[in-house]
C-alpha positions as CSV (number, residue, x, y, z in Angstrom):
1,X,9.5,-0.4,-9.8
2,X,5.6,-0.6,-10.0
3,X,3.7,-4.0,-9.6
4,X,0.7,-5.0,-8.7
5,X,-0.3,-6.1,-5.3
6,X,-3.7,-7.3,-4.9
7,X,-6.9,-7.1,-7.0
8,X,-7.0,-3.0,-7.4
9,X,-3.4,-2.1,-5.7
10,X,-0.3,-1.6,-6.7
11,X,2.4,-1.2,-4.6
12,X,5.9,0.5,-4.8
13,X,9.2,-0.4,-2.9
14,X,11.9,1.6,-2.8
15,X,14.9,1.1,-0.8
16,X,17.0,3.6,1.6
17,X,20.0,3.2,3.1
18,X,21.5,4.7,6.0
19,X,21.5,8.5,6.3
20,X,19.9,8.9,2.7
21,X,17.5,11.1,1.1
22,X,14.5,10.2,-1.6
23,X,12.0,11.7,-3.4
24,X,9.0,10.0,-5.2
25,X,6.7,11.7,-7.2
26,X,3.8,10.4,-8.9
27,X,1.6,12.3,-11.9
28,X,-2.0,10.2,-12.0
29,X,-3.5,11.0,-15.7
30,X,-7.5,9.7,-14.9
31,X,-9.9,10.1,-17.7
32,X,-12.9,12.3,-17.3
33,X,-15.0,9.3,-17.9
34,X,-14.2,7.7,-14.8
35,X,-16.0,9.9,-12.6
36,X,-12.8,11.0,-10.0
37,X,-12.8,14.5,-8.6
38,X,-12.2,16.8,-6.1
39,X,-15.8,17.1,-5.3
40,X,-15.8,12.7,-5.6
41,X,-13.2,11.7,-4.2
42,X,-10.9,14.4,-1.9
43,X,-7.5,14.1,-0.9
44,X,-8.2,13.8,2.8
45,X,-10.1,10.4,1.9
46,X,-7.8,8.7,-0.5
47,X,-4.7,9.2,1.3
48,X,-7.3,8.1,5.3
49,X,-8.9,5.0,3.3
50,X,-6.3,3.5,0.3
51,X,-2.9,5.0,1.2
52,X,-0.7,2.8,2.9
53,X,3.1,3.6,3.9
54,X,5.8,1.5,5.9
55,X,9.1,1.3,6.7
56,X,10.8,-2.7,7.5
57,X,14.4,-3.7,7.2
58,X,15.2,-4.8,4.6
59,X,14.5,-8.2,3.2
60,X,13.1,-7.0,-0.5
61,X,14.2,-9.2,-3.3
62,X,15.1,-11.9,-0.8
63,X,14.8,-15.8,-1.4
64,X,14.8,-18.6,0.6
65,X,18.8,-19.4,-0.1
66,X,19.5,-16.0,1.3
67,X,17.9,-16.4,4.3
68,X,20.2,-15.3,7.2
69,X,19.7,-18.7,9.6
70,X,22.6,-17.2,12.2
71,X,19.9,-14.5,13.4
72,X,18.0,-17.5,15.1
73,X,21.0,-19.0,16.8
74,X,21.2,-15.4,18.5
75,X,19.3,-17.2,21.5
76,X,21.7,-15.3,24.2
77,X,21.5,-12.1,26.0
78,X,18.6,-9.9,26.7
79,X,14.7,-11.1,25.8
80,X,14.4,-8.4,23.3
81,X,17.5,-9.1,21.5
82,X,16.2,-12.9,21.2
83,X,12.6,-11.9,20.1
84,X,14.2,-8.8,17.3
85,X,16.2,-12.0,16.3
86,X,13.7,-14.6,16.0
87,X,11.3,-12.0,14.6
88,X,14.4,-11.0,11.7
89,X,14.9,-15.0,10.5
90,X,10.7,-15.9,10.3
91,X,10.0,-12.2,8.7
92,X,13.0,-13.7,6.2
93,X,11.3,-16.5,5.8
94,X,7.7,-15.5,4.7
95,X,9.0,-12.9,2.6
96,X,11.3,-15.2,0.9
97,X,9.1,-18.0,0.1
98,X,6.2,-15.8,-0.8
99,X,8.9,-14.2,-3.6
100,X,9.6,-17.9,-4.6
101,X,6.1,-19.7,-4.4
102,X,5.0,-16.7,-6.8
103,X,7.5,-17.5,-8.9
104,X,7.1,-21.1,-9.2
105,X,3.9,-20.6,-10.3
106,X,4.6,-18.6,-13.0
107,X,6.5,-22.0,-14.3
108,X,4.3,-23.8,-17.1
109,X,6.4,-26.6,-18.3
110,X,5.5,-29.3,-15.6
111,X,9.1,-31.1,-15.3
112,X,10.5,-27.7,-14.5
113,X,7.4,-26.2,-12.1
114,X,8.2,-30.1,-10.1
115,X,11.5,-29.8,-10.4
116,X,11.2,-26.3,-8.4
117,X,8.9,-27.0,-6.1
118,X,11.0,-29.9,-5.0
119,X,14.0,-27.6,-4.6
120,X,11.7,-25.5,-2.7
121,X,10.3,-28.5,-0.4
122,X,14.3,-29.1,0.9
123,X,14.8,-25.5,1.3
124,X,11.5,-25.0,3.2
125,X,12.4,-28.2,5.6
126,X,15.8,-26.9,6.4
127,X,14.6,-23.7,7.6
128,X,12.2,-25.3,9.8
129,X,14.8,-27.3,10.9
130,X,16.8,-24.8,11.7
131,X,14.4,-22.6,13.6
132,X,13.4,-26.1,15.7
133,X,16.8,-26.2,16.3
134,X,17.5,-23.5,19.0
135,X,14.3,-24.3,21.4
136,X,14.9,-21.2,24.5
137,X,15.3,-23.1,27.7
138,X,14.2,-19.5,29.4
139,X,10.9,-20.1,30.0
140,X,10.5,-16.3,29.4
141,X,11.5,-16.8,25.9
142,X,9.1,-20.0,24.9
143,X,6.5,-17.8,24.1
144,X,8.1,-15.7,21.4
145,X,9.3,-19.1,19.9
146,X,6.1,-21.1,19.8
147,X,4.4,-18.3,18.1
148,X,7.0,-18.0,15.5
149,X,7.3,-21.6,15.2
150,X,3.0,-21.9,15.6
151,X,2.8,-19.5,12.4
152,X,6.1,-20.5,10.3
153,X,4.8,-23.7,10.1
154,X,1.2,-22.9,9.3
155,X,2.5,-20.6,6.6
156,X,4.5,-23.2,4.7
157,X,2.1,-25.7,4.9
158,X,-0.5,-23.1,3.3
159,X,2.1,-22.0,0.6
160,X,2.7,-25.5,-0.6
161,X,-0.9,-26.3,-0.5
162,X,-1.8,-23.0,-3.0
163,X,1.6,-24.0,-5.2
164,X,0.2,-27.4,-5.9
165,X,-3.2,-26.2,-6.1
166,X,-2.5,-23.6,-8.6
167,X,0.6,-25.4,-10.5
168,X,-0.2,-27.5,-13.7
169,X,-0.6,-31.0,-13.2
170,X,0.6,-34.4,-14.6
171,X,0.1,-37.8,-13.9
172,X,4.3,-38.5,-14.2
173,X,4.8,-36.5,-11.6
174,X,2.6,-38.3,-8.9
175,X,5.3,-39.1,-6.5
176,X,6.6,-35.8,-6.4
177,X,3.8,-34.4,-5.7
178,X,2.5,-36.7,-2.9
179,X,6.0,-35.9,-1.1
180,X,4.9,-32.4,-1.1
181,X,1.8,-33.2,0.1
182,X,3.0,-35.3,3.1
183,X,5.2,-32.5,3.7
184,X,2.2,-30.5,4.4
185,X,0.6,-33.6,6.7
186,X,4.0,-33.7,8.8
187,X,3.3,-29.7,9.6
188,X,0.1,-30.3,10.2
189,X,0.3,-33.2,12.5
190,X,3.2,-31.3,13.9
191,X,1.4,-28.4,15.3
192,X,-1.2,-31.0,16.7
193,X,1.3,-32.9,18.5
194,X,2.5,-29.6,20.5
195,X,-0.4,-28.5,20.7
196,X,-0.3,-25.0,19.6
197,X,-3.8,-24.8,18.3
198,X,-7.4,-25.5,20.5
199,X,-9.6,-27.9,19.0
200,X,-12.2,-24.9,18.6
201,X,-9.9,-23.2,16.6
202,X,-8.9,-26.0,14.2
203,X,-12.6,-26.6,13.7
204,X,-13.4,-22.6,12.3
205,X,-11.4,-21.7,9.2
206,X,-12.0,-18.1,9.9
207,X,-10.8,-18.2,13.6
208,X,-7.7,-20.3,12.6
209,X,-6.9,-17.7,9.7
210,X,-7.3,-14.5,12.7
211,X,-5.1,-16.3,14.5
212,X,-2.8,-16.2,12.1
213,X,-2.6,-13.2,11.3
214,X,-2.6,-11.8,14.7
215,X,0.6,-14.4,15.1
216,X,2.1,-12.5,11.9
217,X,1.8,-8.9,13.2
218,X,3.5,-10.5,16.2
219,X,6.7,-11.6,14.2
220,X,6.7,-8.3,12.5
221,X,7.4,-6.4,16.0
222,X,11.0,-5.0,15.9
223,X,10.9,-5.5,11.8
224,X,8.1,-3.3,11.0
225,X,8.8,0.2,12.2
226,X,5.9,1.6,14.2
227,X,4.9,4.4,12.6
228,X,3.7,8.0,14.1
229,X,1.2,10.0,11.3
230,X,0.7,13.8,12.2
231,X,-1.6,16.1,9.9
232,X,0.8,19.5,9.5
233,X,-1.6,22.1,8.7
234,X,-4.6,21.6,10.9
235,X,-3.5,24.9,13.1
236,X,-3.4,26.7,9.6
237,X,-6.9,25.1,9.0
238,X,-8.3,26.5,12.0
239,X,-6.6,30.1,11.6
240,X,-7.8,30.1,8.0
241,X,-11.3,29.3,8.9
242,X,-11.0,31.9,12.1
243,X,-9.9,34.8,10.1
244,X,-12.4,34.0,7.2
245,X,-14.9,34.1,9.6
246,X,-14.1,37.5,11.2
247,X,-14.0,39.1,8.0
248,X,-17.1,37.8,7.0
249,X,-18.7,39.0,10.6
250,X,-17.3,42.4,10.4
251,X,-18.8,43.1,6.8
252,X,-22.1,41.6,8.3
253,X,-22.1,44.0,11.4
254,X,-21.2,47.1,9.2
255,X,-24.2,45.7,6.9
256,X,-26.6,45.4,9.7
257,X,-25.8,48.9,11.6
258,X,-26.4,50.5,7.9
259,X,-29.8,48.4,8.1
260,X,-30.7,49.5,11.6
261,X,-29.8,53.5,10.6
262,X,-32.3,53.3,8.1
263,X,-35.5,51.3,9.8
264,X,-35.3,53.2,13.0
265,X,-38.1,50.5,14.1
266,X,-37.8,46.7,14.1
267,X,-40.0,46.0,10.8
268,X,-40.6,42.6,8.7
269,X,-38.5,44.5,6.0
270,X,-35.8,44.4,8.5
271,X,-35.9,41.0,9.7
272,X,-36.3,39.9,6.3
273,X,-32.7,41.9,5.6
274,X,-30.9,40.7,8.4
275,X,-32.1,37.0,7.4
276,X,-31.2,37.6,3.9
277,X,-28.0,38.6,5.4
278,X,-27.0,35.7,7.7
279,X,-27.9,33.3,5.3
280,X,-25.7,34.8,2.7
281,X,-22.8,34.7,5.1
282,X,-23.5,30.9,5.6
283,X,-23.4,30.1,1.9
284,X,-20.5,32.2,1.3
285,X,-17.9,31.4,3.9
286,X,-17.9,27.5,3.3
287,X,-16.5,28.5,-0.3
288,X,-14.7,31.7,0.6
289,X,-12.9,29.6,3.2
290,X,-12.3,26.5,0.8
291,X,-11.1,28.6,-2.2
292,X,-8.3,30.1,0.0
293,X,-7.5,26.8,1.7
294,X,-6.9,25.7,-0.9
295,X,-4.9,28.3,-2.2
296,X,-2.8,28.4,0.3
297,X,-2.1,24.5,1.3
298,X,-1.0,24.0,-2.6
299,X,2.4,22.8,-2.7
300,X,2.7,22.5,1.1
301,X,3.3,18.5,2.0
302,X,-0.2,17.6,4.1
303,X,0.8,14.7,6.5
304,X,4.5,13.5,7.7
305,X,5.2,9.8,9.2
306,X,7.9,9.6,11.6
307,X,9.2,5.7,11.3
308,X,10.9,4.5,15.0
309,X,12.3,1.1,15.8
310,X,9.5,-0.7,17.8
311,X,11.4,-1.9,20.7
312,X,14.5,1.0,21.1
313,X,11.9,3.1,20.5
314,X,14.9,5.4,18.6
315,X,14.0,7.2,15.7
316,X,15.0,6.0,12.5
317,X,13.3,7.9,9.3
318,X,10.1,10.6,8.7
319,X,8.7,11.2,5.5
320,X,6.6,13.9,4.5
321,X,3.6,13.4,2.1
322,X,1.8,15.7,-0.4
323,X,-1.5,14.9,-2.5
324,X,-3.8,17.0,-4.4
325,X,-5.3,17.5,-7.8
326,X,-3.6,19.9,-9.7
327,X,-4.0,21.8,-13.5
328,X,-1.7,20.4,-16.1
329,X,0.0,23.5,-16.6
330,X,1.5,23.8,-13.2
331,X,3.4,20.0,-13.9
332,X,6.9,20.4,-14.6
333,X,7.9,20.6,-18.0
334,X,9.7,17.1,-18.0
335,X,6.6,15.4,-17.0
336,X,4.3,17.1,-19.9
337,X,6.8,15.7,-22.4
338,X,6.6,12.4,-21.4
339,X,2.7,12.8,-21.3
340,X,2.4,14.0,-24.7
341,X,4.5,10.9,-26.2
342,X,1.3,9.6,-25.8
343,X,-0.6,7.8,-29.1
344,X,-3.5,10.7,-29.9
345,X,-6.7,8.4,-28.7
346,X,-4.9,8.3,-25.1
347,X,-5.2,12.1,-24.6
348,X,-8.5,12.4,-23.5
349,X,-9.4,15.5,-21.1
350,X,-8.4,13.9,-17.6
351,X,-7.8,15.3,-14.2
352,X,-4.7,15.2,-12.9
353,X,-4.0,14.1,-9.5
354,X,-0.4,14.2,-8.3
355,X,1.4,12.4,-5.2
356,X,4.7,13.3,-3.6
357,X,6.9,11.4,-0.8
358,X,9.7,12.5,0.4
359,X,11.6,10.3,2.8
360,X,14.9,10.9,5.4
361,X,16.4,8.6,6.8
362,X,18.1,9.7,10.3
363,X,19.2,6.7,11.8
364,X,23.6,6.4,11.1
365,X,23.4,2.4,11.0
366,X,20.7,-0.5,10.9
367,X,20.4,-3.8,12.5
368,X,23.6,-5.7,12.0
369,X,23.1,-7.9,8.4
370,X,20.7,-5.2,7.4
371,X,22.4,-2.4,4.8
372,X,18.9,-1.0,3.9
373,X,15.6,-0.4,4.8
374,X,12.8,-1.4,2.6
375,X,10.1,1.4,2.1
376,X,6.2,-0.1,0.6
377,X,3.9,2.5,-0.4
378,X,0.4,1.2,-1.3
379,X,-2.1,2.2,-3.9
380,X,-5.5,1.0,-3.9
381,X,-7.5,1.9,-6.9
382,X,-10.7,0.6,-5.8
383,X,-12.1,4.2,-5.4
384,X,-11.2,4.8,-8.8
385,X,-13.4,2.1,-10.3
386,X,-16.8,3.0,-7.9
387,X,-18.0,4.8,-10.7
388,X,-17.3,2.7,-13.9
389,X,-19.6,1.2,-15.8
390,X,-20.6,-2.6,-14.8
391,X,-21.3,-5.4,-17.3
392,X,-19.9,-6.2,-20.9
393,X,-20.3,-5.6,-23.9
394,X,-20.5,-7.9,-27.0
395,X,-18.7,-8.2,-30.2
396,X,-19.8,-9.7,-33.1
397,X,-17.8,-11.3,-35.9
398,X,-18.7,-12.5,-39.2
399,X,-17.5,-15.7,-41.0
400,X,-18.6,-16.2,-44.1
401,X,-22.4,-15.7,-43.7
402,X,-22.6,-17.3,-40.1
403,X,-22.4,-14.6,-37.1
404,X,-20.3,-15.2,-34.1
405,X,-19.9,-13.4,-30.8
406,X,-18.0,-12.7,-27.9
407,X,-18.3,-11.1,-24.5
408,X,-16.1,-8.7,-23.9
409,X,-15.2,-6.6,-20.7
410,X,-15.1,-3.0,-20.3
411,X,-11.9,-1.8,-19.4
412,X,-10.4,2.0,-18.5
413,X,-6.9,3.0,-18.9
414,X,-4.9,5.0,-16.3
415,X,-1.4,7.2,-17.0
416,X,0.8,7.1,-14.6
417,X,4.2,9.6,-14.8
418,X,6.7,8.4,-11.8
419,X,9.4,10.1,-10.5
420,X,12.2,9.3,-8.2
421,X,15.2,11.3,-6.9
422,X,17.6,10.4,-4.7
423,X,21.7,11.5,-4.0
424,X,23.0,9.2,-7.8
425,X,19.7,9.4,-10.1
426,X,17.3,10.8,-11.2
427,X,15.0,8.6,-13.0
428,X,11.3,9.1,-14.7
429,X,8.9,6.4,-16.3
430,X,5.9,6.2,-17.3
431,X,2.8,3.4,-16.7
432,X,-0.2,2.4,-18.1
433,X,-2.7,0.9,-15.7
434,X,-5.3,-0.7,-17.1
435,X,-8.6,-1.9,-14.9
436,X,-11.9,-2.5,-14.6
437,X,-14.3,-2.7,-11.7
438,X,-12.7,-5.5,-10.1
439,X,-9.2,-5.5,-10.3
440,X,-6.1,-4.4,-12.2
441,X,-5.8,-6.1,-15.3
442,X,-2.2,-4.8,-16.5
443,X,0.6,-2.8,-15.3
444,X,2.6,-2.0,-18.4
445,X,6.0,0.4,-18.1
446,X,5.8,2.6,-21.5
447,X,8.9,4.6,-21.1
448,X,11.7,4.7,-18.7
449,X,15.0,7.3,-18.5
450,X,17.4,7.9,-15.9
């Protein structure tokens, strides 16, 4: 349910279907040692800076067999219908050999990882072929068509390239790998020929890579569902801090009248009261007012996302999102249990930070060929490792009277409780993330019940 994404991310995708409910909790267990607060690192920030949430049809678990080629064909009726179409069959595509080329390279016996990657090579060309195959004749509709085809082909070629970079090697296998190589010329002299690339840009990797990536974003219109973020309680917020302040300003005036009854005359004594008061009320109302914030928001979901397809502009899901640190005691009983199944040198004192999403979908049906919607929430943990310490250590081994050593890396360990609900299950596991300050080393699933 939980896998890495990138070098200090994880990532989680659930899926929804139509007119569905789901809850997703998440209990974070992080040690004392590695420095993460309230007063560090605040709710407000994480969720602003390494929180990431998104809503896309569903193509999850897709692979390049599965991809639905009759979406492209759909080159009739209205120019959004043809551009949600093409947009469905490319998004398909990069997801789908993404899943594979990942997989490939997980291959280390070198007849087998060939054997795949030539598999993948035929697949690969049919779906190019394919997509070449409908060319719009509306001129309005060459556009949306050369920027698919512009960044399909671009994102092939650069897939193969990384699988025979990465893969294992082997002299037997030369032919097979120079077919996929010329595979990757063809594309390449391809995009050349129709020119879908300046000169300029060819010549700068970084301006060829932007363009890329604006071309992506432009495939994922109509996928993607544009997403609407509203903060719920910053009316509260401001009442809170309002009333706060007016008690605080009514004790101060009843303080200063007293002060003024007694020094009939305006005396250093009394100036140096009233400043003594004022600047009491300035240190005091930050902390009164943050104690019962905090107080009161506790519980209460912070943020909600309302998800809407990008071209009806029709509301399809909202989700509403709660994060805040939390004492252990107040974590459901369930959750502690699992926690202390822990081995005794993994209960160190932690803080205990604890996420909540829970999403609604609204919308009766999807896009036709789509039963489900894909939901990707995103972790970073980089704020988690700011305050680790760098460098490694060394361990030393003896063999008979020589002395060896090693480097070793430091390395911090992470509990993670999840917990999902929906309308059949209820399910809970338990993770432990292991990192250091530059990436995720291991995402390990400890215990897992429905």
């Amino acid at each position: 349910m939980i896998k890495q994404d990138e070098n200090l991310s994880f990532v989680i995708e659930p899926e929804l279907t139509p007119r569905s409910e789901q809850r997703i909790d998440l209990y974070f267990s992080i040690p004392n040692e590695m420095g993460i607060n309230v007063q560090t690192l605040s709710e407000e920030s994480y969720f602003n800076n390494h929180f990431k949430s998104h809503l896309a049809y569903n193509a999850n678990n897709i692979h390049l067999p599965l991809v639905r080629s009759r979406f492209v064909s759909k080159n009739k009726g209205e120019q959004q219908d043809y551009r949600q179409n093409l947009n469905l069959y490319c998004y398909q595509v990069r997801l789908a050999l993404d899943a594979d080329i990942k997989d490939a390279l997980k291959i280390q016996e070198v007849e087998a990882f060939y054997a795949r990657a030539q598999e993948l090579f035929e697949q690969s060309e049919g779906l190019l072929k394919k997509l070449r195959r409908y060319t719009p004749d509306d001129e309005k509709l060459v556009p949306f068509y050369t920027n698919a085809d512009n960044y399909l082909s671009w994102h092939v070629e650069q897939s193969f390239l990384k699988l025979l970079d990465e893969g294992p090697r082997s002299s037997d296998f030369a032919k097979e790998r120079n077919d996929l190589l010329q595979f990757c010329k063809n594309e390449n002299t391809y995009r050349f020929e129709q020119n879908y690339n300046s000169e300029t840009t060819l010549q700068d990797g970084n301006r060829i890579t932007n363009k890329m990536r604006l071309l992506q974003r432009l495939i994922e219109h109509g996928v993607i569902l544009h997403r609407n973020t509203r903060y719920l309680n910053s009316y509260l917020k401001r009442l809170v801090k309002g009333t706060v302040t007016a008690v605080i300003m009514a004790f101060v005036m009843v303080v200063i009248l007293n002060a003024r009854s007694t020094f009939t005359e305006v005396t250093a004594t009394l100036i140096l009261i009233l400043g003594v008061i004022y600047g009491l009320r300035e240190i005091f109302k930050e902390d009164i007012t943050r104690v019962i914030w905090r107080a009161i928001v506790r519980g209460r979901p912070k943020w909600r996302f309302v998800f809407k397809n990008s071209i009806s502009k029709d509301r399809v899901a909202s989700q509403f999102v709660w994060l805040e640190y939390m004492r252990f005691k107040k974590i459901p009983s369930e959750v502690k249990t699992i926690f202390s199944k822990r081995r005794q040198q993994n209960k160190l004192a932690a803080q205990w930070l604890h996420f909540a999403s829970e999403t609604r979908v609204s919308a009766k049906e999807f896009l036709p060929g789509y039963d489900t919607l894909q939901q990707s929430m995103r972790f970073n943990l980089a704020p988690f490792a700011r305050y680790l310490k760098r460098g490694e250590g060394k361990l030393y081994h003896l063999d008979g009277n020589k002395i060896s050593k090693q480097a070793v890396e430091r390395r911090y360990q992470l509990n993670l409780v999840m917990v999902l609900k929906d309308e059949e299950r209820t399910l809970y596991q338990r993770y432990k993330i292991t990192l250091n300050r530059s990436k995720i080393v291991n995402i390990e699933l400890i215990y897992s019940k429905k």
